[in-house]
PLY file of the C-alpha trace (Angstrom):
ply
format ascii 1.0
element vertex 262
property float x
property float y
property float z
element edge 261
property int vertex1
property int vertex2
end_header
0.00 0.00 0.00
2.92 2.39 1.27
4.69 1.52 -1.79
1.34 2.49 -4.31
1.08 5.58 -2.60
4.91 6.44 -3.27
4.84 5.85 -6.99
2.10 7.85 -7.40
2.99 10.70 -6.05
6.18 9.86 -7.72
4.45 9.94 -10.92
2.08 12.90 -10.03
5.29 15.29 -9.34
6.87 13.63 -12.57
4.25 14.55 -14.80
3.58 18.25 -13.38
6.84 19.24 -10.89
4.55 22.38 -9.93
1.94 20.23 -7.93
0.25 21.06 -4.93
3.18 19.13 -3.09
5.57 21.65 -4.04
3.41 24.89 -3.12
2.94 26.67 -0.35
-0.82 27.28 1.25
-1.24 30.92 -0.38
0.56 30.19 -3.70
-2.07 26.90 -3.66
-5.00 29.44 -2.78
-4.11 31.85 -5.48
-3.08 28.94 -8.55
-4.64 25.87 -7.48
-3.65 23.60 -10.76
0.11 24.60 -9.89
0.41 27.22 -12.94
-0.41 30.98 -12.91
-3.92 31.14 -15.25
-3.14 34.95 -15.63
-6.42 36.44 -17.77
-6.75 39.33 -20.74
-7.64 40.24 -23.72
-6.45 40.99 -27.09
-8.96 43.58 -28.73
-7.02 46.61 -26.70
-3.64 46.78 -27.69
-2.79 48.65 -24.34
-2.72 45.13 -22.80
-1.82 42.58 -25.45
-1.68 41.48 -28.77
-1.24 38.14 -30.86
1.16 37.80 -33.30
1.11 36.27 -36.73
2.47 32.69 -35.03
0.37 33.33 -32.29
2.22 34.17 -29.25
0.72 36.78 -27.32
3.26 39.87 -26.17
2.26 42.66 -24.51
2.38 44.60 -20.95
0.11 42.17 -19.71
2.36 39.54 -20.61
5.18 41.18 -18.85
3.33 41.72 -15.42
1.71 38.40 -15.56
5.76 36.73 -15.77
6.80 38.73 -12.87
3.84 37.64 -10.93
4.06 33.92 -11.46
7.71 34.29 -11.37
7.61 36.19 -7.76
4.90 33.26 -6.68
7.35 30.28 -7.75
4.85 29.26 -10.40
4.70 28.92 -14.48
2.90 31.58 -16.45
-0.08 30.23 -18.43
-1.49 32.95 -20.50
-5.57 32.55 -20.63
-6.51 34.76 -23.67
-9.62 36.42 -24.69
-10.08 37.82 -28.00
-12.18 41.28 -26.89
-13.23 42.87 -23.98
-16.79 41.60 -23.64
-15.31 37.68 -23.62
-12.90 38.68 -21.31
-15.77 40.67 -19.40
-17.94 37.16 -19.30
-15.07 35.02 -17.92
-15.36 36.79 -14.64
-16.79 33.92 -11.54
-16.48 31.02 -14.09
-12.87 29.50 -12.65
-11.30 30.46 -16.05
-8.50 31.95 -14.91
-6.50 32.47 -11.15
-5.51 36.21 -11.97
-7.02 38.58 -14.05
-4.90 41.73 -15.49
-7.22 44.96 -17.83
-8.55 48.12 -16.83
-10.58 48.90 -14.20
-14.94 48.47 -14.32
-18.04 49.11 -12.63
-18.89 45.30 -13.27
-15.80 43.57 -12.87
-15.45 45.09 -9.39
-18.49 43.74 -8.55
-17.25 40.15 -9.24
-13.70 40.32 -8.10
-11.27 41.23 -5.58
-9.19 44.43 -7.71
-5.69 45.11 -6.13
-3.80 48.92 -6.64
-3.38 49.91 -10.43
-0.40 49.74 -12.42
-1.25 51.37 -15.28
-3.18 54.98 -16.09
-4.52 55.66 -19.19
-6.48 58.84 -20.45
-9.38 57.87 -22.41
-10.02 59.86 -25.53
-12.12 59.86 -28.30
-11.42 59.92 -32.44
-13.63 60.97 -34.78
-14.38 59.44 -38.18
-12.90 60.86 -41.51
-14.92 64.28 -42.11
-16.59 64.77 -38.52
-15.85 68.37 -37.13
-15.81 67.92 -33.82
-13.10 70.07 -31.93
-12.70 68.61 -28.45
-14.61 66.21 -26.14
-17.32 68.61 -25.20
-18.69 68.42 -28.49
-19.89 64.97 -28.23
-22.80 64.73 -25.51
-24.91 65.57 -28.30
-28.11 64.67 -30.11
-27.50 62.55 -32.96
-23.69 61.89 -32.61
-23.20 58.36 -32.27
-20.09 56.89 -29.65
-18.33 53.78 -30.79
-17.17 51.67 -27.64
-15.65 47.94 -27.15
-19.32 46.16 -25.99
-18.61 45.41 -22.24
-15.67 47.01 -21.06
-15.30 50.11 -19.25
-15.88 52.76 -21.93
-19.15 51.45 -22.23
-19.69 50.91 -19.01
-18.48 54.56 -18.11
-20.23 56.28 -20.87
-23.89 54.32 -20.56
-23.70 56.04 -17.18
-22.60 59.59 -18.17
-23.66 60.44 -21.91
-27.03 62.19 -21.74
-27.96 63.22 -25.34
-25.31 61.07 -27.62
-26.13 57.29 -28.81
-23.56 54.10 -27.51
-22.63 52.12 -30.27
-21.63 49.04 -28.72
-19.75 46.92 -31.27
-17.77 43.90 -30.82
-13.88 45.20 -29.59
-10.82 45.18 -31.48
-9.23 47.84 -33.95
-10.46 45.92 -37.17
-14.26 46.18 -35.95
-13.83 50.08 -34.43
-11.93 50.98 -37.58
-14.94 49.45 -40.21
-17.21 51.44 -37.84
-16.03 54.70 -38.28
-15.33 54.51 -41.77
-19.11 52.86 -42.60
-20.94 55.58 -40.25
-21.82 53.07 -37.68
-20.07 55.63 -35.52
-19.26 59.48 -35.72
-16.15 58.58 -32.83
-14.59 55.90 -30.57
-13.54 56.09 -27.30
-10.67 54.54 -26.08
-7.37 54.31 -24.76
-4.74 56.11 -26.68
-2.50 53.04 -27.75
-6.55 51.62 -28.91
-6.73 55.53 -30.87
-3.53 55.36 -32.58
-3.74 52.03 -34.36
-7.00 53.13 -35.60
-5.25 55.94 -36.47
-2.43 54.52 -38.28
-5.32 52.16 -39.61
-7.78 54.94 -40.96
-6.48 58.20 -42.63
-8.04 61.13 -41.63
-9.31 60.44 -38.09
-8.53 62.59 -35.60
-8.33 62.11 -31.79
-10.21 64.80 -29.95
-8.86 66.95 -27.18
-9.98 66.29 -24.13
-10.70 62.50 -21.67
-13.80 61.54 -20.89
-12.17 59.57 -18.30
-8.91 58.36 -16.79
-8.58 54.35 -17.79
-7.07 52.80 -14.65
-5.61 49.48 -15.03
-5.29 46.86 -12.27
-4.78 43.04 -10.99
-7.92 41.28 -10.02
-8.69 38.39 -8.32
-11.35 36.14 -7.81
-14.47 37.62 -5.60
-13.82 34.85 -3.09
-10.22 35.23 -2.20
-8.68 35.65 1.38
-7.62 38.47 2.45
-3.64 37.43 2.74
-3.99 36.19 -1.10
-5.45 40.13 -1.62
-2.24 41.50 0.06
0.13 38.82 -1.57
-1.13 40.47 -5.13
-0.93 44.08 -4.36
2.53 43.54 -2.41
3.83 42.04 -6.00
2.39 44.60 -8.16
3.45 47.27 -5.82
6.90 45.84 -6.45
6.64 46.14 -9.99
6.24 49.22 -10.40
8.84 50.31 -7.71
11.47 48.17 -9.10
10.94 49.30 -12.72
8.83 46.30 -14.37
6.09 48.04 -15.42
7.65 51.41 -17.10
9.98 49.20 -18.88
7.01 46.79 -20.84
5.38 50.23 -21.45
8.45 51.48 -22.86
9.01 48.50 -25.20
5.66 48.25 -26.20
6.29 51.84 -27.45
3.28 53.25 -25.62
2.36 57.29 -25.45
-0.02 58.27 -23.30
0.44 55.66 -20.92
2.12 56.33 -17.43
3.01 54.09 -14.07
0.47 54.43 -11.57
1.76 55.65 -8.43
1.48 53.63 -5.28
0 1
1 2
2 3
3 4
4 5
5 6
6 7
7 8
8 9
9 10
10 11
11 12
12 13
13 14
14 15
15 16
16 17
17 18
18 19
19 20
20 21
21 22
22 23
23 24
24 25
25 26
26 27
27 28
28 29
29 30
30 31
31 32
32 33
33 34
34 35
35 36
36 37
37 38
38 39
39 40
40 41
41 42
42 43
43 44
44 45
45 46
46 47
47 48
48 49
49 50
50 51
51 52
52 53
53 54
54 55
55 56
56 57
57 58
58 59
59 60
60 61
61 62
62 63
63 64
64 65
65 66
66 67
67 68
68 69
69 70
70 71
71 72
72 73
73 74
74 75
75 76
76 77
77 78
78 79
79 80
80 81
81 82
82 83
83 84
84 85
85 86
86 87
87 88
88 89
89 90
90 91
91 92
92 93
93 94
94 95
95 96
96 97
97 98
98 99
99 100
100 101
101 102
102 103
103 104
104 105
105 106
106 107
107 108
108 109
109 110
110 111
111 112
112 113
113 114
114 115
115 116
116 117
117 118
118 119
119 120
120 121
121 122
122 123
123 124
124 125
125 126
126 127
127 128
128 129
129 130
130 131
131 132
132 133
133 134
134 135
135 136
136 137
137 138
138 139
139 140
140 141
141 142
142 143
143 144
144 145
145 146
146 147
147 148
148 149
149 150
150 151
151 152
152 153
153 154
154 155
155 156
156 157
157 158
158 159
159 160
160 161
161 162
162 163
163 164
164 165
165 166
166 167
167 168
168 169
169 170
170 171
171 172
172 173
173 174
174 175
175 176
176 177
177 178
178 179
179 180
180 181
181 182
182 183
183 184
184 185
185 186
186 187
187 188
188 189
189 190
190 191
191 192
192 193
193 194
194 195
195 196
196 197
197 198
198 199
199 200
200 201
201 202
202 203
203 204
204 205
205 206
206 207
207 208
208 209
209 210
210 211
211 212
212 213
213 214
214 215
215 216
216 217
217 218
218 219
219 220
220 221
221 222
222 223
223 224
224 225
225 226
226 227
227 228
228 229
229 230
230 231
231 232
232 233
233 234
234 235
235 236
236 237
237 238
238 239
239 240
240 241
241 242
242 243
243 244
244 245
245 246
246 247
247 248
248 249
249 250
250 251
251 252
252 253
253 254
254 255
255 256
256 257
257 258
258 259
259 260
260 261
């Protein structure tokens, strides 16, 4: 019996040398399955993007490697092509960590440790609109182009009085088709979101003024303990002191985009 029990655990820490057996309580209560599920999504460029082979880069990707890294655990990217799957996964056990800006509804359903990342949100108007700055656009009749689900909609639903929410499906491609069919008169965004549309659609132009400040954070499932809360925001604090974070915004080539402070 003694000797069953050896060989498989033997063959249980073979097959995955990350298992429970090798974890401590917390890093078991935060990644369960022995690997860092670290959650995001790919339709905002401020957090990620796939490339052609289909590796997924990005300052999410950075942050989510010095988590798992400080935690003693492998880094298992779970990817979500736009902001309203990624807004869906939240309570279904998809993921152990989840990294993208800040939301009326995804506070509701987890535990959200300190930001990392601040992000003015801005709008851009479509090719031959004549709006000159943000105040322009709480109008009747214009017509706001946002990611369906994430903040920007969430945000604007709440404040626009007069002006229509277009909610679309996320991701430059489907913003850019909008603006350029009339679905939308502008998009709102982050400004790394508003420059490949940009780059993507000649003679847009991103309006003065942010309808909001895009805050982006570390959350956690609703149900975590209070030392796993305090593990997270101790790491994340750390990257940004130590450098992590300025330097993935750096590579990523981001403007607009600044550490948040602690």
């Amino acid at each position: 019996m003694r000797s069953s029990l050896f060989f498989a655990t033997l063959l249980l820490t073979h097959l995955d040398p990350w298992s429970a057996l090798a974890q401590t309580p917390l890093s078991y209560e935060l990644a369960p399955s022995g690997r860092l599920r670290v959650a995001t999504q790919t339709g905002s460029p401020i957090l990620a993007t796939r490339g052609p082979d289909g590796s997924v880069s990005g300052v999410v990707v950075d942050l989510g490697r010095f988590i798992a890294l400080q935690l003693g655990l492998p880094f298992e990217p779970v990817v979500y092509a736009n902001q309203e799957a990624y807004a869906q996964s939240f309570g279904k056990g998809e993921w152990d960590i989840a990294i993208g800006v800040r939301s009326p509804a995804a506070e509701q359903r987890s535990s959200t440790g300190p930001d990392f990342m601040l992000a003015d949100a801005l709008y851009i108007a479509a090719p031959g609109k004549s709006f000159v700055d943000a105040s322009q656009i709480d109008r009747a009749g214009v017509r706001v182009g946002v990611s369906r689900g994430g903040g920007s909609d969430q945000i604007l639903t709440r404040d626009l009085k007069s002006a229509q929410v277009v909610r679309i499906p996320g991701g430059v491609p489907n913003a850019v088709e909008a603006l350029r069919s009339g679905a939308a008169d502008v998009w709102a965004a982050n400004p790394v979101t508003l420059q490949a549309i940009a780059d993507a659609l000649p003679g847009t132009k991103v309006l003065a003024g942010a309808y909001t400040t895009g805050r982006y954070a570390v959350a956690l499932p609703k149900e975590s303990s209070v030392a796993a809360q305090n593990k997270l925001a101790e790491i994340v604090n750390e990257a940004k002191r130590t450098g992590v974070v300025l330097k993935a915004i750096e590579v990523a080539g981001f403007k607009g985009v600044r550490v948040a402070p602690e």
